[in-house]
C-alpha positions in Angstrom: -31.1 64.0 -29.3 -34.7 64.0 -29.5 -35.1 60.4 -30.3 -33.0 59.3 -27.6 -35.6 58.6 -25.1 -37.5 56.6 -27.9 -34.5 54.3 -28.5 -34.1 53.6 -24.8 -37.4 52.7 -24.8 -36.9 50.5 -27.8 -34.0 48.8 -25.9 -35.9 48.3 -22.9 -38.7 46.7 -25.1 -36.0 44.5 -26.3 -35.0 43.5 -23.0 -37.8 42.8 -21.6 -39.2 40.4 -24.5 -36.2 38.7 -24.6 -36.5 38.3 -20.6 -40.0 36.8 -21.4 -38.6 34.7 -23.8 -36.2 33.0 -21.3 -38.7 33.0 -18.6 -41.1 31.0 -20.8 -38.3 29.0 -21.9 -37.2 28.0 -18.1 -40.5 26.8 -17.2 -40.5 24.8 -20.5 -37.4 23.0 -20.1 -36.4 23.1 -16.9 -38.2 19.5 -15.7 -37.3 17.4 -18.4 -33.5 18.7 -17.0 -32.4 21.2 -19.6 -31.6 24.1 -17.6 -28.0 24.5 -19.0 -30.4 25.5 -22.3 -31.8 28.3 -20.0 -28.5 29.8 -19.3 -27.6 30.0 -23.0 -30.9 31.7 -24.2 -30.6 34.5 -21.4 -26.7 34.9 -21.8 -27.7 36.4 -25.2 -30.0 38.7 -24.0 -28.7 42.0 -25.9 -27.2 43.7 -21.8 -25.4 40.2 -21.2 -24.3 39.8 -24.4 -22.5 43.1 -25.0 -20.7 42.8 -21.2 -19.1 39.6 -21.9 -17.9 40.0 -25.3 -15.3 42.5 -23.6 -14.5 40.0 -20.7 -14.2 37.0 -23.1 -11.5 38.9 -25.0 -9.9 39.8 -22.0 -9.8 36.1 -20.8 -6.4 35.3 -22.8 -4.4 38.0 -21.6 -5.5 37.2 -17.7 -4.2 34.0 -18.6 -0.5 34.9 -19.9 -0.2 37.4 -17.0 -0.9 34.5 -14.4 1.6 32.0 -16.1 3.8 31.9 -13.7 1.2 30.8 -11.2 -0.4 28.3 -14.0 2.9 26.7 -14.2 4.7 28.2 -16.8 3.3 27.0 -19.8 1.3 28.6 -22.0 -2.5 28.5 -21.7 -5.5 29.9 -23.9 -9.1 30.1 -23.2 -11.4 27.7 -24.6 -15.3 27.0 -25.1 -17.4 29.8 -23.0 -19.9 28.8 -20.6 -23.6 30.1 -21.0 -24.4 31.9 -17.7 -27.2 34.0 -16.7 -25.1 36.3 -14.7 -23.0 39.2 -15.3 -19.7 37.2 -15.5 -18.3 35.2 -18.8 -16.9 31.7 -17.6 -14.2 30.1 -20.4 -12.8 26.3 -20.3 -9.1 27.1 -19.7 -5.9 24.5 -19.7 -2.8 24.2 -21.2 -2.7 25.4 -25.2 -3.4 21.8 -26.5 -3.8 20.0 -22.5 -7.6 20.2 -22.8 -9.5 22.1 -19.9 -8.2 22.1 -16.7 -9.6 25.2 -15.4 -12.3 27.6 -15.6 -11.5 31.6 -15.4 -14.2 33.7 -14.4 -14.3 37.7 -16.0 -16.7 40.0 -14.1 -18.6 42.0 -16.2 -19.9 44.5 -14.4 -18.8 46.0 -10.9 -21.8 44.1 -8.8 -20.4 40.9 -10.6 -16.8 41.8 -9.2 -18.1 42.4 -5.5 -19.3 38.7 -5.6 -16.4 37.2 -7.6 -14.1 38.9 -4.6 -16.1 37.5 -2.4 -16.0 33.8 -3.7 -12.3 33.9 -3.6 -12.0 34.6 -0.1 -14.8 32.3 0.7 -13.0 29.5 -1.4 -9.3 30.0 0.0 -11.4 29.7 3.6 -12.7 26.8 3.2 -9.6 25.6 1.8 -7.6 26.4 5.1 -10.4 25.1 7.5 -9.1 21.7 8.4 -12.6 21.2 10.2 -14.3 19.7 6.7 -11.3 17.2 6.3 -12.3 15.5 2.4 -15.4 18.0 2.4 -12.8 19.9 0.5 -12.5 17.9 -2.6 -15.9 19.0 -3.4 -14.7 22.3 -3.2 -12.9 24.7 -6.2 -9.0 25.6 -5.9 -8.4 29.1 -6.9 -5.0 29.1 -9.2 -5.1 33.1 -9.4 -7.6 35.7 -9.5 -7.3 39.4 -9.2 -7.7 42.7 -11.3 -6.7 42.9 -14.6 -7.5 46.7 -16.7 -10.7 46.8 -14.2 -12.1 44.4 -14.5 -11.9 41.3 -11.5 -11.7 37.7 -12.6 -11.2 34.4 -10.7 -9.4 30.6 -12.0 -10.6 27.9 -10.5 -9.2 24.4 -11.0 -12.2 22.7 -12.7 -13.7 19.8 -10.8 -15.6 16.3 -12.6 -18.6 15.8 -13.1 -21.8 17.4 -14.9 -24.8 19.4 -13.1 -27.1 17.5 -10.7 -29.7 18.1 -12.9 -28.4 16.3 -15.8 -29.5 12.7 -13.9 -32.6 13.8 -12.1 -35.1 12.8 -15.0 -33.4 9.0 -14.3 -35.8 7.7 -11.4 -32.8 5.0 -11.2 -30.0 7.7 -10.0 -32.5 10.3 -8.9 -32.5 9.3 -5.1 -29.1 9.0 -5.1 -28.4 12.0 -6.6 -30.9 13.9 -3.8 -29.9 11.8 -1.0 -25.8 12.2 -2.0 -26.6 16.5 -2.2 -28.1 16.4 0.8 -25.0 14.5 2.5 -23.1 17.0 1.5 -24.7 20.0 2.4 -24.5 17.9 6.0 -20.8 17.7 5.8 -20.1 21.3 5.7 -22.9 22.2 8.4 -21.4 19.9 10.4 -18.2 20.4 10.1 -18.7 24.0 10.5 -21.7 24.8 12.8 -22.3 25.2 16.6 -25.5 25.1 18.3 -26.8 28.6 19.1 -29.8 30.9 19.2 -31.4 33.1 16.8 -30.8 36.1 19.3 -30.8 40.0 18.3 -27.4 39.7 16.2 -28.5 36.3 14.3 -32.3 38.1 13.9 -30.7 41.0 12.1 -28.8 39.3 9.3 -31.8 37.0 8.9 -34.5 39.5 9.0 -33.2 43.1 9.9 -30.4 43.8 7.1 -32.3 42.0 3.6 -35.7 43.5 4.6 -33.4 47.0 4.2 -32.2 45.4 1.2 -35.7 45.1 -0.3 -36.9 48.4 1.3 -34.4 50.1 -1.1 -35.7 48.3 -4.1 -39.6 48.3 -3.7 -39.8 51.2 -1.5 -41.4 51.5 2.4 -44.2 49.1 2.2 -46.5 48.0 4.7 -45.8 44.6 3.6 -42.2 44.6 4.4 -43.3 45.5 8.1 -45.4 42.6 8.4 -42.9 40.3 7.0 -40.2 41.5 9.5 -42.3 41.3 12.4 -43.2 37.9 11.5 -40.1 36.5 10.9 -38.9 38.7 14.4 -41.3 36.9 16.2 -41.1 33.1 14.6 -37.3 33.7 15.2 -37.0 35.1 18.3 -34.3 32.9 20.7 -34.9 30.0 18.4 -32.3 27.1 18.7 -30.6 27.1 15.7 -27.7 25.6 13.9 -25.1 28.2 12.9 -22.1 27.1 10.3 -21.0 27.9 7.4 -23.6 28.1 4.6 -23.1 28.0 1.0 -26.2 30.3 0.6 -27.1 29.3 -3.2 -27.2 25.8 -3.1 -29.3 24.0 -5.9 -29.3 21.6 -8.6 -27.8 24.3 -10.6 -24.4 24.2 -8.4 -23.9 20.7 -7.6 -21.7 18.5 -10.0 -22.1 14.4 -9.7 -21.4 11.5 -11.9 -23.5 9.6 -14.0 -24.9 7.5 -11.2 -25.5 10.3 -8.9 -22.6 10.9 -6.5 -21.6 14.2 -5.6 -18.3 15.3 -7.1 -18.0 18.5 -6.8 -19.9 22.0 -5.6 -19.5 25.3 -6.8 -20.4 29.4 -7.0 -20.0 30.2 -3.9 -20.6 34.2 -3.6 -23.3 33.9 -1.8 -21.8 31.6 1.2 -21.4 33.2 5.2 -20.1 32.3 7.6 -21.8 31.5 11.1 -25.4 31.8 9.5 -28.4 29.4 9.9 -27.7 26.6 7.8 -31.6 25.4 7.6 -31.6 28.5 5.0 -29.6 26.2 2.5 -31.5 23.0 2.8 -35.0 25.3 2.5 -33.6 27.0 -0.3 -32.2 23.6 -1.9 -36.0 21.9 -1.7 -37.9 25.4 -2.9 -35.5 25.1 -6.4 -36.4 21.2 -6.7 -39.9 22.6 -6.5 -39.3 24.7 -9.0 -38.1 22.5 -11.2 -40.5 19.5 -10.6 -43.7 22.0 -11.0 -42.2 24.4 -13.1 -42.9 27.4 -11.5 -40.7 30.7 -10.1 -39.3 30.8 -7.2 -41.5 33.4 -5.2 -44.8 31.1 -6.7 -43.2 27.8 -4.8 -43.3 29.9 -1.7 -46.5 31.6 -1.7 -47.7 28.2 -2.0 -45.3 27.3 1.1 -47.0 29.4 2.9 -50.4 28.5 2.5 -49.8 24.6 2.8 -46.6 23.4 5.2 -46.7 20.0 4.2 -43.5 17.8 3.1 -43.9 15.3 0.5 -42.6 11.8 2.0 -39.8 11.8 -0.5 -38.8 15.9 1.1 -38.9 14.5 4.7 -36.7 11.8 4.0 -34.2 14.1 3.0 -34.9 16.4 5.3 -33.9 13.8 8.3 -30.2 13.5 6.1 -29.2 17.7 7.1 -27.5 18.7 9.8 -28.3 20.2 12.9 -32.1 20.8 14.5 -35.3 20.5 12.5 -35.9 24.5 12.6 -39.1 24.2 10.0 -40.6 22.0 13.2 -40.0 25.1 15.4 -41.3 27.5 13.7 -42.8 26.6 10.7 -42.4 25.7 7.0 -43.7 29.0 6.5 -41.5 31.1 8.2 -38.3 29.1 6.8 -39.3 29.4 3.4 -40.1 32.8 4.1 -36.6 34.0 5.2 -34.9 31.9 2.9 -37.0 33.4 0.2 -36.1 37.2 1.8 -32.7 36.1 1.5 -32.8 34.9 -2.0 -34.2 38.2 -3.3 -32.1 40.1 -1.6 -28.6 38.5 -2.5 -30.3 38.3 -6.0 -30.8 42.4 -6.0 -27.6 43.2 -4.3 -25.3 41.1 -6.9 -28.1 41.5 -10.1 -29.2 45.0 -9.6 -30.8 44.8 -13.4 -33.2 41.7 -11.5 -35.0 45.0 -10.0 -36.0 46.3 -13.2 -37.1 43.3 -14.8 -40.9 43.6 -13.9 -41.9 40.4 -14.6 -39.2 38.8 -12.4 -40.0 41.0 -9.6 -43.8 40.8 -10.0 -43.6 36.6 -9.8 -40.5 36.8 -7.4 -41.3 39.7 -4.7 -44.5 41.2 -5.1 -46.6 37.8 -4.9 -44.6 36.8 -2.0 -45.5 39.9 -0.2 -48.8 40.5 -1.1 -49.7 36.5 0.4 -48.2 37.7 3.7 -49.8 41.2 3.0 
């Protein structure tokens, strides 16, 4: 018993350097468009690893107990999917049909909360005859459930290959952004109303994630000053509210060779009747990311210091739905909620994120020490 506490510091170790690893790696690769390579060096670090080996070999016997729903015939899991979450994602289809599918096995019980979640986000969206061919972008769930404990999701598998795949091609690139961006329009506008940021709005924006975030980096001062900020930048704002899909980047999108959206997916994160300028802030803070290589709390520190738009980030800016909030109150205070958000739907879902000090350090602390 006595070396216990050494080899749980010994794993830790381990996790950590192969967090660095990956974090180098991401910068590295992610602008010459490589970031499915990302998602396969962190999905072995040694925590991921060991959760979805159990899921993977789970993934065949979901699929025979859902055969009546799959049609009857016979289907096996295929190829997994690197991810860098807590869920193991398998090609699926008929046993010698090729992949029509992809099931989903939560690994862990956070990972299950959001899986639940996408499935009752998907079937709404589904059933909301508002978006009309917006839908086709949009995942069909075939089955999903609990199976031995642990929760797992098939979706029918839509074409296409990541956004990010064709953004190094300057000939499909503007395409590819300006089609994204179309979009994301489609469901705000098919979904949203004009309203006001009032006291109910204020407190899912700014009220319930700075709790969030209070419970992960403790009662500081900081946290005050970003709430009062964002309180008073906010307050009885005209906003758009719709649905959002509330982790909508390159990473998500699926399009064609030449750039044209085919399909969009992951949806945990989406809400209803929230402030859709969150997803077209959050979509241009990950192009950042990518084009300049940096984290995601380093784009916005530097938001917040310098509110300008590139020419190319207005134009698409003038392609979303609903009022130009950023010209209301501020880059700043746009890419600092969507940032609050971010963080906060990343620790709720990814409670291991909070003890990965690097990724908190680059990620929280430098945002709030800049508004600090």
């Amino acid at each position: 018993m006595a070396g216990a506490p050494r080899v749980q510091r010994l794993r830790a170790a381990a996790e950590d350097l192969t967090w660095t690893v990956a974090d180098v790696g991401h910068r590295a690769v992610t602008a010459a468009g490589a970031a499915a390579h990302v998602d396969a060096v962190r999905a072995v670090r040694p925590s991921n690893r060991r959760r979805t080996e159990r899921a993977r070999a789970a993934a065949d016997e979901i699929l025979a107990a859902n055969a009546e729903a799959l049609g009857g015939a016979p289907w096996a899991a295929g190829r997994l999917i690197p991810t860098d979450g807590d869920v193991a994602v398998l090609e699926a289809g008929p046993v010698g049909g090729g992949s029509q599918a992809l099931i989903k096995v939560a690994a862990t019980g956070a990972a299950g909360v959001g899986m639940a979640a996408q499935q009752r986000v998907l079937d709404a969206l589904h059933a909301d005859n508002r978006l009309g061919e917006m839908r086709r972008l949009v995942p069909g769930v075939l089955a999903g459930g609990s199976y031995r404990g642990l929760t797992y999701l098939i979706e029918a598998r839509l074409p296409g290959e990541r956004l990010d795949a064709v953004l190094p091609d300057q000939a499909t690139r503007t395409c590819a952004l300006q089609s994204a961006l179309d979009a994301l329009s489609a469901l705000h506008a098919g979904t949203s109303i004009d309203g006001i940021a009032d006291a109910t709005v204020r407190a899912g924006l700014v009220g319930e994630p700075i709790a969030v975030l209070a419970g992960a980096v403790g009662p500081l001062p900081a946290l005050d000053r970003v709430a009062l900020r964002l309180t008073t930048a906010f307050d009885d704002v005209d906003v758009a509210l719709g649905r959002t899909h509330g982790d909508y980047w390159h990473g998500n999108i699926l399009c064609t060779p030449g750039g044209h959206v085919t399909g969009i997916v992951d949806w945990e994160y989406s809400r209803a009747d929230d402030v859709t300028a969150l997803d077209v802030m959050n979509f241009l803070v990950t192009l950042r990311m990518r084009e300049r290589r940096e984290e995601y709390g380093t784009v916005v520190v530097n938001m917040l210091t310098d509110e300008s738009w590139s020419d190319g980030e207005e134009e698409l800016l003038e392609r979303s739905a609903g009022p130009r909030v950023d010209r209301e109150v501020g880059v700043a205070n746009v890419a600092l909620a969507t940032w609050l958000r971010h963080v906060t739907d990343m620790l709720e879902r990814r409670p291991d994120f909070g003890t990965h000090r690097l990724w908190m350090r680059r990620n929280v602390h430098a945002v709030l020490g800049t508004v600090g």
